[in-house]
C-alpha positions as CSV (number, residue, x, y, z in Angstrom):
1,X,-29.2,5.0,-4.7
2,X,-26.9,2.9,-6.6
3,X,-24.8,0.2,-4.8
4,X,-21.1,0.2,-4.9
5,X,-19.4,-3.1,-3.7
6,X,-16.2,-2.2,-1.1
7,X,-13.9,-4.8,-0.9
8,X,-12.0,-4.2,2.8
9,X,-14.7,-1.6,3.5
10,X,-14.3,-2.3,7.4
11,X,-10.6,-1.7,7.4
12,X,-8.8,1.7,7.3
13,X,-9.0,3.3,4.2
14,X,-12.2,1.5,3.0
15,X,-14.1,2.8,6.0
16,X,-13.0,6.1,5.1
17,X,-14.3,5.5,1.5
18,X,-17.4,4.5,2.3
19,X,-18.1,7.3,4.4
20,X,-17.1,9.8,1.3
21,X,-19.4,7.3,-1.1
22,X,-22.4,7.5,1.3
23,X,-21.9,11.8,0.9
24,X,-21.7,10.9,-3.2
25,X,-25.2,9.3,-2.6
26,X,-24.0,6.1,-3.3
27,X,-24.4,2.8,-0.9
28,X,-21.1,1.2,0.0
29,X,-21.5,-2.4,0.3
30,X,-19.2,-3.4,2.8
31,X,-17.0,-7.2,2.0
32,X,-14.7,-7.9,4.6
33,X,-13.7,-11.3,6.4
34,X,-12.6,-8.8,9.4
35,X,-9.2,-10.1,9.7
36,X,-7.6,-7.2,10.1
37,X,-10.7,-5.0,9.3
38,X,-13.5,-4.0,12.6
39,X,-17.1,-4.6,12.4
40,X,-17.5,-0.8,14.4
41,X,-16.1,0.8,11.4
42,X,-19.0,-0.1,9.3
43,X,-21.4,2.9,9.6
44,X,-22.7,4.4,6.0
45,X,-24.0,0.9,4.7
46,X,-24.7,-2.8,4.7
47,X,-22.2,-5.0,6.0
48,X,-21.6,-8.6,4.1
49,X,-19.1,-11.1,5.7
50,X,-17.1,-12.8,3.8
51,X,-13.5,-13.5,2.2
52,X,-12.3,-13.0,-1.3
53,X,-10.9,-16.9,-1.6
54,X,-14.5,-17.7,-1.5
55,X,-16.0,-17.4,-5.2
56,X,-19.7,-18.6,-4.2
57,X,-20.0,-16.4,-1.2
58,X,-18.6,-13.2,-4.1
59,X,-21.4,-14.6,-6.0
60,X,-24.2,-14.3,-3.5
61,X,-23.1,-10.6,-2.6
62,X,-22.7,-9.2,-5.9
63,X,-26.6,-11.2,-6.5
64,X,-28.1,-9.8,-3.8
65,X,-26.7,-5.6,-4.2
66,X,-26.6,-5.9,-8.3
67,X,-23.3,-3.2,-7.6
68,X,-22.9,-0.8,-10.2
69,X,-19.3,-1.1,-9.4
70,X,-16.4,-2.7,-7.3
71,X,-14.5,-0.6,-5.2
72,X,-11.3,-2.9,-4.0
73,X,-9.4,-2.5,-1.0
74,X,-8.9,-5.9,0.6
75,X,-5.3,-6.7,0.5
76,X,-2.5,-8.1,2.8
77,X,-0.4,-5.3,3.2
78,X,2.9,-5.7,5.3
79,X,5.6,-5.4,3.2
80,X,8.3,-7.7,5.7
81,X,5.3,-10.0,6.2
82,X,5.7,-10.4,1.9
83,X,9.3,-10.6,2.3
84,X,9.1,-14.1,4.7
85,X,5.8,-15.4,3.6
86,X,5.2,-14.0,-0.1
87,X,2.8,-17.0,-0.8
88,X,0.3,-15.1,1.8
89,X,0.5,-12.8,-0.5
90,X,0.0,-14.3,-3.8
91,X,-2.4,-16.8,-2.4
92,X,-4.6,-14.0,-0.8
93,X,-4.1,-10.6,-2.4
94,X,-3.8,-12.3,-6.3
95,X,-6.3,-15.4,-6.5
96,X,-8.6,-13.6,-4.4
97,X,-8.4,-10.5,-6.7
98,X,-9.1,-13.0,-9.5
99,X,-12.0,-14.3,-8.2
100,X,-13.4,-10.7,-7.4
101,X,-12.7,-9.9,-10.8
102,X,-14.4,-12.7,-12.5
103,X,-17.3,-12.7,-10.6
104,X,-17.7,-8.8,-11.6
105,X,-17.3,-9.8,-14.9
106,X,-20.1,-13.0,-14.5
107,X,-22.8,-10.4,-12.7
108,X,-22.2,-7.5,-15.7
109,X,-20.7,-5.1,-13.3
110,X,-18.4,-2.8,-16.0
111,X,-16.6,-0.7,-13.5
112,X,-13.8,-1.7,-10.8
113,X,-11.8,1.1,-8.9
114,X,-8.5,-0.8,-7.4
115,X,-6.2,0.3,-4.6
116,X,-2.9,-0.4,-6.1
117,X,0.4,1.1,-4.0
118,X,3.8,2.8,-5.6
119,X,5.0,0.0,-4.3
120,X,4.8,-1.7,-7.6
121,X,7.6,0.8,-8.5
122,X,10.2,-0.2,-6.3
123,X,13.0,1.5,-5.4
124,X,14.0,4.2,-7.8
125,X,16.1,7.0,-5.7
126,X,15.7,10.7,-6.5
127,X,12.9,10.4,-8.8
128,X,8.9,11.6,-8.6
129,X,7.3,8.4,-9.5
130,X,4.5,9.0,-12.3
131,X,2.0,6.6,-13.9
132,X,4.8,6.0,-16.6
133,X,7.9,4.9,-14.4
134,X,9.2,1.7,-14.4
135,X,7.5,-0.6,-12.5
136,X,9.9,-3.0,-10.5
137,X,8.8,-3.9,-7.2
138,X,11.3,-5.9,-4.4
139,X,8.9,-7.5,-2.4
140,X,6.3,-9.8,-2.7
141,X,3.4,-6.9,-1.5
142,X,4.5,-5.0,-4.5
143,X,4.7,-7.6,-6.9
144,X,1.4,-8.7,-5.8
145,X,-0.3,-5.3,-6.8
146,X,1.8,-5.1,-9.9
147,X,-0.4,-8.7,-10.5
148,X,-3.4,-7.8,-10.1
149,X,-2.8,-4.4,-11.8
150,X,-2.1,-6.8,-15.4
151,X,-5.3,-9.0,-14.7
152,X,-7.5,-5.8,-14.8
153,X,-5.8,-4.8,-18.0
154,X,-6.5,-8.3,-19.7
155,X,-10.0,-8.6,-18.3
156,X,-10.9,-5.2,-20.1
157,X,-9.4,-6.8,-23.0
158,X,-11.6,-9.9,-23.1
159,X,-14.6,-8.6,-21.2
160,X,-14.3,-4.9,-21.4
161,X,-14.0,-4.6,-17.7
162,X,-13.1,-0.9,-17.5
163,X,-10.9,0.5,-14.5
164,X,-9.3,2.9,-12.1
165,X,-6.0,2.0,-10.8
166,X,-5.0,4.8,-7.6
167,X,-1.1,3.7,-6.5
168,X,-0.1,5.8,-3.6
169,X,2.0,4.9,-0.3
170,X,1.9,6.0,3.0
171,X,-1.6,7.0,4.1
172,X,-2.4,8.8,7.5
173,X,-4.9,11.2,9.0
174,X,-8.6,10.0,9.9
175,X,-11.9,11.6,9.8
176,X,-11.7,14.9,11.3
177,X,-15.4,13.9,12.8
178,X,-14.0,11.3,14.3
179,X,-16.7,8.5,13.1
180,X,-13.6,5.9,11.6
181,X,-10.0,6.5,11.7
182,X,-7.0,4.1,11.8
183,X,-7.0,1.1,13.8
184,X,-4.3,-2.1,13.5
185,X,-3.6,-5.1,15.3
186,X,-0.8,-5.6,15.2
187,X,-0.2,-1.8,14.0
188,X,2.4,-1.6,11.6
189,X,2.0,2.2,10.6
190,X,4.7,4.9,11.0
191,X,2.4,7.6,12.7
192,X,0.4,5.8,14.8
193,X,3.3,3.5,16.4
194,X,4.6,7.0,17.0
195,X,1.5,8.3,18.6
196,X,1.5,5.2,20.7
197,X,4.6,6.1,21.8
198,X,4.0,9.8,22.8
199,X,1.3,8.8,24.7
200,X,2.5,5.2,26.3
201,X,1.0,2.6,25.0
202,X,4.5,1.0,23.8
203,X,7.8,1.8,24.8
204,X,9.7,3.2,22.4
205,X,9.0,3.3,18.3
206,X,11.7,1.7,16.4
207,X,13.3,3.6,13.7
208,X,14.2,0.6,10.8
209,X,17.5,1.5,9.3
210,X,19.5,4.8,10.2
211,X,22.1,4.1,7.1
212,X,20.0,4.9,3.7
213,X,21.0,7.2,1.4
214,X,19.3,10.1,2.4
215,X,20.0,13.7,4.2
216,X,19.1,12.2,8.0
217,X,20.0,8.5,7.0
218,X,16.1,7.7,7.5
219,X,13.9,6.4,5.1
220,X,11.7,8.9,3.1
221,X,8.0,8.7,2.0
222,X,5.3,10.4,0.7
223,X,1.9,10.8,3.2
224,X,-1.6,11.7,2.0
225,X,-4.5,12.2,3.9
226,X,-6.6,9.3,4.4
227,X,-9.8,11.7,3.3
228,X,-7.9,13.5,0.1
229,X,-7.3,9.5,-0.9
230,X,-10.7,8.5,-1.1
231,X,-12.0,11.5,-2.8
232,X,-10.1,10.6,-5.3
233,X,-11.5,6.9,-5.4
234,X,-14.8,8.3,-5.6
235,X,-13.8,11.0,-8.6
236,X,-12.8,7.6,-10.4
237,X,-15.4,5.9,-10.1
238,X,-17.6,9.0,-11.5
239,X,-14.7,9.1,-14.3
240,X,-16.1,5.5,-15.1
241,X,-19.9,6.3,-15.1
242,X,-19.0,8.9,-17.3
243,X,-17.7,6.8,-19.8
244,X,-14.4,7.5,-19.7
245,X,-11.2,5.1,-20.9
246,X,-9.6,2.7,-18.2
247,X,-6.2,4.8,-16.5
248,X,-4.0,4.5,-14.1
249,X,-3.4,7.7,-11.4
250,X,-0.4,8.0,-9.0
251,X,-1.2,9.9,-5.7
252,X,0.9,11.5,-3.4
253,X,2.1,15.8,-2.6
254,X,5.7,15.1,-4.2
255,X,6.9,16.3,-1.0
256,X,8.6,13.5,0.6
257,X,9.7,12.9,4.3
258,X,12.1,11.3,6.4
259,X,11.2,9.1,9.5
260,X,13.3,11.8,11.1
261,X,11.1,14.4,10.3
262,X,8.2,13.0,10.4
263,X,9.1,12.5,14.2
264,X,9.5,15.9,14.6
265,X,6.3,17.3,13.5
266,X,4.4,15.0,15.2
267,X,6.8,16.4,18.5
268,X,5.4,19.6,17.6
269,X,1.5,18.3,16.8
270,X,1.4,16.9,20.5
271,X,3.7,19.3,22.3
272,X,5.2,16.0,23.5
273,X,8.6,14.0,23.0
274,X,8.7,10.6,20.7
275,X,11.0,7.7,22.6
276,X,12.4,6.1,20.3
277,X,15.2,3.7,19.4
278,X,17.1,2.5,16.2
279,X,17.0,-0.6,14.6
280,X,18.5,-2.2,11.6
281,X,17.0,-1.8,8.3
282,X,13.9,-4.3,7.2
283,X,14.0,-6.1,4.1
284,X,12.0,-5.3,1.4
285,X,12.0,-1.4,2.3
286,X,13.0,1.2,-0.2
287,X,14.9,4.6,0.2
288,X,12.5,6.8,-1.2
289,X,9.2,7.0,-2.8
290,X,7.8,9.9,-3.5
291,X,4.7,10.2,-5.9
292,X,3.9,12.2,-8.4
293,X,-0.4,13.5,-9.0
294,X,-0.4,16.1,-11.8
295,X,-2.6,13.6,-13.8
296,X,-4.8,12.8,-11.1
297,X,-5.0,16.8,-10.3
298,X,-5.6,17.8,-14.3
299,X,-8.1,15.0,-15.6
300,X,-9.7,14.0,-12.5
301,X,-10.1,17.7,-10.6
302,X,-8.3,16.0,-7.5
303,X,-7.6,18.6,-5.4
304,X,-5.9,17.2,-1.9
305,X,-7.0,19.4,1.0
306,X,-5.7,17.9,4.1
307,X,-2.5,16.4,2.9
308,X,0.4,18.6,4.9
309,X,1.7,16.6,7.9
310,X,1.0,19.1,10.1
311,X,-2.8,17.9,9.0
312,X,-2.5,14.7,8.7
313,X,-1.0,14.3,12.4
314,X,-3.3,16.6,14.0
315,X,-6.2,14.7,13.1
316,X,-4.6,11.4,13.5
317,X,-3.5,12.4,17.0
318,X,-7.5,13.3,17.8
319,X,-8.7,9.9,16.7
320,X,-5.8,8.6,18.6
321,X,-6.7,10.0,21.6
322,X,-10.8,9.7,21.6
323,X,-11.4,6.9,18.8
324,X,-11.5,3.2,19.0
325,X,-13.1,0.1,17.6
326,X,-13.6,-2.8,20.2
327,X,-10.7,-5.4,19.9
């Protein structure tokens, strides 16, 4: 079977795409310096320790599996974090992106799949974001996609280093086996702080900013199934064995929603009350961001099955209550 490389592979979503690349009849290489990813998450392939700001160890890896492609996760991803300590995130998400790149490019591997974020649109109210809006990010997390986004673009240039570029936003759901699902520390994520709340593992989940511009005041985003997400990472890299041009694809439903209501389905999921308490807004958050997938669904055949919240909380509620990786 051919080897494809996953950058992050023992973290949320990359343990969810290996398991759909191992079902492809590919093997996931798992890189990961498991600092915020966990070592049980690593199930459908080889695991490869290591961090991205190491070039030499890249080198080894990429050696040793001869990938036929780079699937990239690994990022830095907490968007107040960027706000108060954006060289983190430049230092980390962008040189270590580089030096991924480059050594892709030294061991004649043509195809990189990258995990970008809508955050690299910013905040742009009332509007479905598509591949072609504007892309203005306000925090350093953003900005740092936005990055690496234009270093794939002039690598294909100058080395012909084709790619897929998935932005999306708010992911949730897990594995409705149950063999990975969604696992933080510290946990940052809107649906499982809120699960840990239901059930009591913190006191109350903080709602940040009650004054937006919206119907409920609440912030609103777009959710898609963790396992809908990474079918469409592996339909991209199949688009690049195929020969295909390099292209960017938005994901999301277009159906955005408030914390509010996203409070109230999972009240309904779980038959249980959500404590909660509200805070002031965090910097670096946007009103709304709702994306847009009508390219994604025409040229790639993406076809999200699992992405309604009443899915995505149901099975995140199930991992919640019988999944765990060892801390």
């Amino acid at each position: 079977m051919s080897n494809v490389l996953v950058t992050g592979g023992a973290g949320y979503i990359g343990s969810h795409a290996c398991k759909a690349l191992s079902h492809a009849g590919f093997t996931p290489i798992t890189f990961d310096n498991l600092v915020t990813g966990w070592q049980d998450a690593v199930k459908f392939g080889p695991f490869e320790k290591g961090d991205l700001l190491d070039r030499p160890r890249i080198d080894q890896v990429f050696a040793q599996y001869a990938p036929i492609a780079v699937m990239h996760f690994a990022a830095l991803s907490q968007v107040g974090e960027s706000m108060s300590v954006p060289g983190k995130y430049w230092r980390n998400n962008v040189m270590g992106s580089l030096n991924l790149i480059e050594a892709a490019v030294a061991a004649n591997c043509p195809n990189f799949v990258f995990s970008s974020t809508c955050a690299t649109h910013g905040d742009q109210d009332n509007v479905i974001l598509d591949e072609d809006s504007a892309q203005i990010p306000i925090n350093a997390y953003g900005a740092s996609k936005r990055a690496i986004e234009d270093i794939l673009r002039d690598f294909q240039g100058s080395d012909g280093l084709r790619h897929v570029i998935f932005r999306y936003f708010n992911v949730a759901g897990a594995d409705p086996d149950g063999e990975v699902g969604e696992f933080h520390q510290p946990e940052t994520h809107l649906i499982p702080l809120m699960l840990d709340a239901i059930d009591g593992k913190r006191d109350a989940l903080t709602i940040f900013g009650t004054d937006y511009n919206t119907p409920d005041g609440t912030c609103i985003r777009d959710y898609v199934h963790v396992c809908d997400l990474v079918d469409a990472h592996v339909l991209g890299l199949k688009w690049l064995q195929e020969g295909k041009q390099s292209r960017v694809f938005n994901l999301g439903t277009g159906a955005g929603f408030s914390v509010r209501e996203v409070i109230e389905h999972s009240q309904t999921v779980t038959n249980r009350p959500v404590p909660y308490a509200e805070g002031p807004r965090r910097a670096g958050d946007c009103t709304k961001l709702v994306s847009g997938s009508s390219r994604a669904v025409n040229e790639l055949g993406w076809k999200p099955h699992r992405s309604t919240l009443k899915q995505m909380i149901t099975d995140a509620w199930r991992w919640h209550q019988t999944g765990h990786y060892d801390a």
